[in-house]
C-alpha positions, -999 to +999 in steps of 0.1 A: -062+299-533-064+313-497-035+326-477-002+307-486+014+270-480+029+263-447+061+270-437+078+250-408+058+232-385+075+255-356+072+288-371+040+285-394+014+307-391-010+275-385-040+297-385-034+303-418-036+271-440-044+273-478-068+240-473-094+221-452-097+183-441-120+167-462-151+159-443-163+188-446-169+218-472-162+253-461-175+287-479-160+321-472-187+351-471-179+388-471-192+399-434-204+434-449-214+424-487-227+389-484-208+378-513-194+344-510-154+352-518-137+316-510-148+281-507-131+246-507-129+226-541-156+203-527-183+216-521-202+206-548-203+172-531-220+192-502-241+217-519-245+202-555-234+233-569-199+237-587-174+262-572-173+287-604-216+289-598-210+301-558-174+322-562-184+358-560-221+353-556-245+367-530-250+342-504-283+347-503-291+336-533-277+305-538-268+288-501-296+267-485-329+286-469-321+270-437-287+286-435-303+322-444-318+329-409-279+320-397-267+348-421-292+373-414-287+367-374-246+373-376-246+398-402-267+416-375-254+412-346-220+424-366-235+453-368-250+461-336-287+448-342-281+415-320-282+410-281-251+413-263-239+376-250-249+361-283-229+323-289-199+328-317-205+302-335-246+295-349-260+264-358-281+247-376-292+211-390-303+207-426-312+187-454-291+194-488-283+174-517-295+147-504-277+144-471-285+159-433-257+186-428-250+205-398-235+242-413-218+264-385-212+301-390-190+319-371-169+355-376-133+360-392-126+395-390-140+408-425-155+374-430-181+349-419-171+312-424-199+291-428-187+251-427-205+220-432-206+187-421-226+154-424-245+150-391-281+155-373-289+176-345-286+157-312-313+137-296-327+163-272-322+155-233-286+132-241-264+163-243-280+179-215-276+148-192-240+142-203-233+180-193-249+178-162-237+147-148-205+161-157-207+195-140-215+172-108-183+154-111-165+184-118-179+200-087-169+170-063-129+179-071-106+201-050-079+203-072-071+212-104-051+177-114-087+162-099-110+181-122-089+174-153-089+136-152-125+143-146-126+157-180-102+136-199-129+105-189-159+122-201-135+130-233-129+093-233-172+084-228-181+110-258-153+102-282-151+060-276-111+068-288-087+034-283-063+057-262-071+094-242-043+112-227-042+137-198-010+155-207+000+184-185+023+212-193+054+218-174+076+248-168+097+249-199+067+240-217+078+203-220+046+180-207+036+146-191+011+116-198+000+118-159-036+098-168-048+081-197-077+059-208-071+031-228-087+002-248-072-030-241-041-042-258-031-007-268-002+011-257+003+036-230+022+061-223+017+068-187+045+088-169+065+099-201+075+133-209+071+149-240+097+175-257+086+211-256+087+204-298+064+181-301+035+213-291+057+241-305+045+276-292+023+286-325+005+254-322-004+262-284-013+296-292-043+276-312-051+255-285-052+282-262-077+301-285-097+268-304-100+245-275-111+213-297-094+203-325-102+168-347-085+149-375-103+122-388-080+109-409-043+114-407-043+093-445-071+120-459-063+145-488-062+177-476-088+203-501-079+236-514-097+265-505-105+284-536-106+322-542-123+349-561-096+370-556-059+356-549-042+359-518-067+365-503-058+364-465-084+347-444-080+330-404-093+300-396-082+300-360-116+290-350-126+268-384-136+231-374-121+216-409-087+238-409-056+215-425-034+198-401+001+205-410+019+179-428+050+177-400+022+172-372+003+142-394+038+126-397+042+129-362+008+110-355+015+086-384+047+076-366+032+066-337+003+044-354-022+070-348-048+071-374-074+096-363-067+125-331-091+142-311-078+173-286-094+192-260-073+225-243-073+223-207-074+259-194-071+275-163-068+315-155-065+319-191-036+296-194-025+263-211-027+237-182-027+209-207-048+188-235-066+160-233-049+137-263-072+108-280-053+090-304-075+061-326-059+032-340-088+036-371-096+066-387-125+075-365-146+109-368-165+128-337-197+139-346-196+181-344-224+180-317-199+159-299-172+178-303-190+205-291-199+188-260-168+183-255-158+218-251-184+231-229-169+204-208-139+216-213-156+247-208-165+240-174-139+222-161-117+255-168-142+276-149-136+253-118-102+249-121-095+287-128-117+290-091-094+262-073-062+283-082-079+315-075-084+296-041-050+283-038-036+316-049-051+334-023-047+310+006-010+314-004-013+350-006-029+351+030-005+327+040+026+353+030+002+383+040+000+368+077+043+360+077+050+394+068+023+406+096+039+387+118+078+399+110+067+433+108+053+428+144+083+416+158+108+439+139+086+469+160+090+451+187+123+440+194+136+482+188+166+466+176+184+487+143+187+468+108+203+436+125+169+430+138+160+420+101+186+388+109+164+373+135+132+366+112+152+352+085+139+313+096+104+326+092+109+342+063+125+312+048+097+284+059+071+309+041+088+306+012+096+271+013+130+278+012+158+250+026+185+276+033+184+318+039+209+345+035+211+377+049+236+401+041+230+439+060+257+465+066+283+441+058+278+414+081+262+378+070+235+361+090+221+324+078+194+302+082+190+266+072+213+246+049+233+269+030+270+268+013+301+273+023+316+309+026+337+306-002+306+294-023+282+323-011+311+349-022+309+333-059+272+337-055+273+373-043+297+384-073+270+368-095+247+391-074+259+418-084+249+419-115+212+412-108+185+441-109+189+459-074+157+476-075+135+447-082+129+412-071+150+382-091+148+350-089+154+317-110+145+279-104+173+264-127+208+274-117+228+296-140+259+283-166+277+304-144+270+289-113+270+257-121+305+247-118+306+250-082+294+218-061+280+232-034+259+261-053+246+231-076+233+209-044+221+238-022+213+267-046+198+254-076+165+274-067+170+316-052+148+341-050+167+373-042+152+403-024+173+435-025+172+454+001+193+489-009+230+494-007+250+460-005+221+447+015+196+415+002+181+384+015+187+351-008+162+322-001+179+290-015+160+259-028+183+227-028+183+207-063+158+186-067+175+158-097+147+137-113+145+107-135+128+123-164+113+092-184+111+104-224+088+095-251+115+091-275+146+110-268+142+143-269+159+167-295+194+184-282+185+216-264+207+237-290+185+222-320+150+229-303+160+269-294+176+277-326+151+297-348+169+286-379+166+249-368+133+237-388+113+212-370+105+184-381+086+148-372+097+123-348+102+090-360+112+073-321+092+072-290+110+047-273+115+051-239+147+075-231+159+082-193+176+111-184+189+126-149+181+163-146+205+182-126+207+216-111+168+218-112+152+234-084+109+235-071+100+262-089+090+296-073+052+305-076+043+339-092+027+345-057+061+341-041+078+368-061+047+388-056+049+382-022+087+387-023+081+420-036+058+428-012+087+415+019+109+435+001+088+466+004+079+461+041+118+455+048+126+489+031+101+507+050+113+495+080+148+503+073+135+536+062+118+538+096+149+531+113+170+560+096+143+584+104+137+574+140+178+578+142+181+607+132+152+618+157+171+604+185+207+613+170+229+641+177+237+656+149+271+665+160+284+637+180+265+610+164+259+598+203+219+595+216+205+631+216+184+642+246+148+623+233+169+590+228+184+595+265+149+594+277+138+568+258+165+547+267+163+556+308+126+545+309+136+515+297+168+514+317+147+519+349+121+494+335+146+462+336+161+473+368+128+470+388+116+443+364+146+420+373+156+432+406+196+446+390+210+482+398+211+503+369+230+540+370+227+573+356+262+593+349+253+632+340+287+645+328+297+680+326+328+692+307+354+721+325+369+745+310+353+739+277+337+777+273+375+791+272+379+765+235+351+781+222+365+818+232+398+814+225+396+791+194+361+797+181+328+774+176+347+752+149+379+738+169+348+733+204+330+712+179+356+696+172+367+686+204+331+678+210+338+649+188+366+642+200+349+634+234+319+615+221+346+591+204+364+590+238+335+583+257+316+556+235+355+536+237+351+539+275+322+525+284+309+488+281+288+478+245+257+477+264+257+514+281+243+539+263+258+575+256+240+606+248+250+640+245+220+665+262+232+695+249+260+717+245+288+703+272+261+679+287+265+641+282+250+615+301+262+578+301+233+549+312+244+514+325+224+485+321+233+457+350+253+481+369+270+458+395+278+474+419+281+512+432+323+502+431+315+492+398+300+529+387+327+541+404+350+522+386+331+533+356+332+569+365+376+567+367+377+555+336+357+584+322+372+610+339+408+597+328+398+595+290+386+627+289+415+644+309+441+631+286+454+657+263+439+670+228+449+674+199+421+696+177+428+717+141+464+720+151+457+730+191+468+714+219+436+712+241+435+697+283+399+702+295+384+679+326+350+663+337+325+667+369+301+631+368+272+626+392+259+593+399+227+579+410+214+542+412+181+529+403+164+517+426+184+526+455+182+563+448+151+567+429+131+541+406+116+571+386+135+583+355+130+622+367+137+614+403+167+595+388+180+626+373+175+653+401+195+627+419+225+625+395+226+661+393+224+667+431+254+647+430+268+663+397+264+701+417+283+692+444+311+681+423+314+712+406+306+736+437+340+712+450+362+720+427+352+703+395+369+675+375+355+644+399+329+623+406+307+622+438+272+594+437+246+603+451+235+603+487+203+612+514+228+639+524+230+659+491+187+663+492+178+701+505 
């Protein structure tokens, strides 16, 4: 015997079965020696000769002349002889033993596996038309549910079967009937969903690899393949006749099925779903049928695997062209990290998001419907323990999680985007619950993940209803891609951000530094004659700082230093801007000015703050101000004009007496 019996149904090594079905005989050949080194017990009913006359022979001497070309042509293209491109399997129609065969030869690793069936080669033209008129209908869909109904009818013309299924995989692997083709008065199962269990992961490995895949006869006798040698391990992934495990005919047996037919519905490589034909009879398809099935098959994944290619990148252009667009506008608005906050709404509606959540530098910004405060700080801790150098995301809340209401109904769905520190962005799906209509009740989900849990057939497909709860739209690969991407963009922008500060930040004071106090006076000047407001220009000067740095050293002026920038950013309103120019130099820019009594007013203030005493590294420190004033536009409505002006007024001040304020006037110009 070949390979070794099955184990369970869920963890068998299906491509490995110790037998065939029995309408057809199969012969193992040695792909380098020729030698025939397996076959099934029948095949003397095929070829008239008994197994113990073909076990360990040549094939060429004792297999039908008509299948010698078919040897000849694989052997050689095994070894290089034979056009790239060439078909897997070879075919040919015969006459042996008094019966027309069809024998089909196709590799195994070290073996060829030659099989034969009763049948005649098709009537030429009727495939071809079938195909084509096919490929037309296939080419009219735009979308991939479109193109496989298309397929599961032409399943339904070739094969005549009393019922044909279009059963489509679902996240969790669990599927659904959504079309089907039936004869009348038999039963339907439109709508239902199907356990994960019932198409365990080995078994879809197969389909994924075989896409068609008959059994005649669910009552027929499985055959034995016989060995020369044995154990002999051979794979009959791709063999037409391979066994059905026994758990799998129970399972069609129990729901009246005599004969089944599938076809794998693939697109980009993956199981979308099979087409299911179930026959009340035991009811073969011819292998030319079969076979036109699957280049059907064949086609419709080629045009499916193009629609989502289409959809995928119409969704990637779509989050290419959002993240355009926020980049734009973060540039734009010159605002720090904060800035972030005010794209969050179009952030979420590209992801399809009902609620967003931004968390930067400790302050928490929302969009949409999201929980309660309390709620969110559950979900943060939860957070915390995610990956914070990658993307997460999940579209069935966690056991954690689930306990609290409002996470359940507004956060069953997240994607989370880091964003460095304590920072992230958290899109929220809402729950979607769903009346999930079962064939048969599905097993508990403890039983169906446990490895040690053997699976077995079910004996009920009676309709079962079940709620789902704390489900969520799933997110798309492209999203997270396109998360990743967002998250990317985001970091360079807050990377951006920290250089540009540090360009336009003292490194002492922490206040503007002398590129960020022209920056910031352009625009300054810019709204003032744009919206017809006064804007001013302070230019301080410190007295009696040079006698700190003599008398105490550098480290205690510094210090004071601070000590004033802290002092001066208290004293002036959120929206002025303070920069220190150099040395004792600062300068102090109000937006919306008021009033010249209002600079004035501003200027007291100043002058008092920084008059009050000091205390620095253990020295008690009094130093004083001089502050010149000039007013955009009265004075000047250039930024250089703007400061000539203040320090006009700033000179005067000083060449007074010092510690005061004088703004500019006509009288101060040379």
């Amino acid at each position: 015997m070949i390979n070794a019996p099955f184990g369970d149904c869920k963890s068998a090594a299906l491509h490995l079965a110790d037998s065939i079905q029995p309408s057809g005989a199969l012969l193992v050949i040695e792909r380098w020696r020729g030698h025939i080194c397996a076959l099934s017990a029948n095949v003397e009913a095929w070829l008239g000769l008994p197994p113990q006359a073909l076990l360990d022979v040549p094939s060429s001497a004792v297999l039908p002349v008509a299948i010698r070309p078919l040897l000849a042509a694989l052997r050689g293209e095994a070894e290089g002889r034979e056009a790239a491109g060439s078909a897997p399997v070879r075919l040919c129609a015969l006459d042996c033993n008094g019966r027309s065969l069809i024998a089909a030869l196709h590799f195994a690793g070290p073996h060829l596996i030659l099989e034969l069936e009763a049948g005649s080669a098709p009537s030429f033209g009727q495939r071809e038309q079938v195909l084509a008129a096919g490929m037309a209908a296939l080419a009219a869909t735009d979308s991939e549910e479109a193109a496989a109904q298309i397929l599961m009818r032409q399943v339904a013309d070739v094969t005549g079967y009393d019922r044909v299924m279009l059963y489509r995989f679902l996240p969790g692997w669990h599927g659904k009937v959504i079309d089907e083709v039936l004869r009348p008065g038999v039963e339907g199962f439109l709508g239902l969903h199907f356990p994960a269990g019932d198409v365990p992961a080995n078994a879809r490995r197969l389909y994924l690899m075989k896409r068609q895949r008959i059994i005649a006869d669910v009552d027929a006798e499985p055959v034995p393949v016989l060995s020369a040698v044995d154990g002999l391990s051979v794979d009959l992934t791709h063999a037409e006749l391979r066994a059905v495990h026994p758990v799998h005919v129970q399972y069609l047996k129990n729901m009246g099925v005599a004969a089944s037919f599938s076809v794998s519905v693939v697109a980009a490589g993956r199981l979308w779903g099979l087409i299911a034909c179930h026959h009340l009879e035991p009811k073969a398809v011819s292998f030319a049928d079969r076979q036109l099935c699957e280049q059907l098959a064949t086609v419709a994944s080629i045009h499916m695997s193009d629609l989502q290619r289409l959809a995928h990148e119409q969704a990637r252009h779509a989050h290419h062209s959002a993240r355009a667009e926020a980049r734009m506008a973060l540039q734009a608005s010159g605002g720090g990290k904060q800035a972030i906050a005010t794209q969050l709404v179009h952030i979420r509606t590209a992801f399809g998001a009902h609620g967003g959540w931004a968390r930067l530098d400790g302050r928490n910004h929302y969009s949409g419907d999201v929980p309660d405060a309390s709620s969110l700080d559950m979900l943060r801790n939860w957070l915390d323990g995610c990956e914070r150098e990658q993307v997460s995301s999940y579209d069935a809340i966690p056991a954690a999680l689930e306990t609290c209401p409002a996470l359940l109904r507004l956060a069953s769905g997240l994607l989370y985007i880091p964003l460095g520190g304590q920072d992230f962005i958290a899109l929220l799906r809402a729950e979607q619950p769903e009346n999930v209509v079962w064939a048969g009740r599905p097993p508990s989900l403890s039983a169906s993940d446990d490895p040690q849990h053997a699976l077995g057939p079910r004996t009920s497909f009676q309709i079962w209803r079940e709620q789902t709860h704390g489900q969520a739209n799933p997110w798309r690969d492209i999203d997270i891609e396109a998360a990743g991407l967002l998250r990317e963009m985001l970091l360079e922008h807050v990377e951006r951000l920290d250089l540009e500060r540090m360009a336009l930040t003292d490194p002492l004071t922490g206040l503007g530094n002398r590129a960020m106090f022209e920056r910031t006076l352009q625009e300054a000047v810019d709204i003032g004659l744009r919206d017809d407001t006064l804007s001013a220009l302070l230019m301080i000067d410190l007295d009696r700082f040079k006698p700190v740095n003599d008398c105490y050293g550098h480290p205690v002026g510094d210090a004071l230093l601070i000590e004033v920038a802290e002092r001066l950013r208290r004293h002036v309103r959120g929206r002025d801007v303070v920069a220190r120019l150099g040395g004792d130099e600062f300068a102090v820019i109000q937006f919306h000015a008021g009033s010249e009594r209002d600079v004035e007013a501003a200027a007291a203030r100043i002058l008092d703050a920084i008059r009050a005493p000091y205390a620095v590294l253990g020295h008690r420190i009094e130093i004083g101000a001089s502050i010149g004033a000039a007013l955009c536009p009265r004075d000047a409505s250039e930024p250089l004009a703007l400061v000539e002006r203040a320090d006009l007024a700033l000179y005067r001040v000083k060449h007074g007496g010092r510690d005061g304020f004088r703004l500019f006037d006509t009288g101060m110009l040379p």
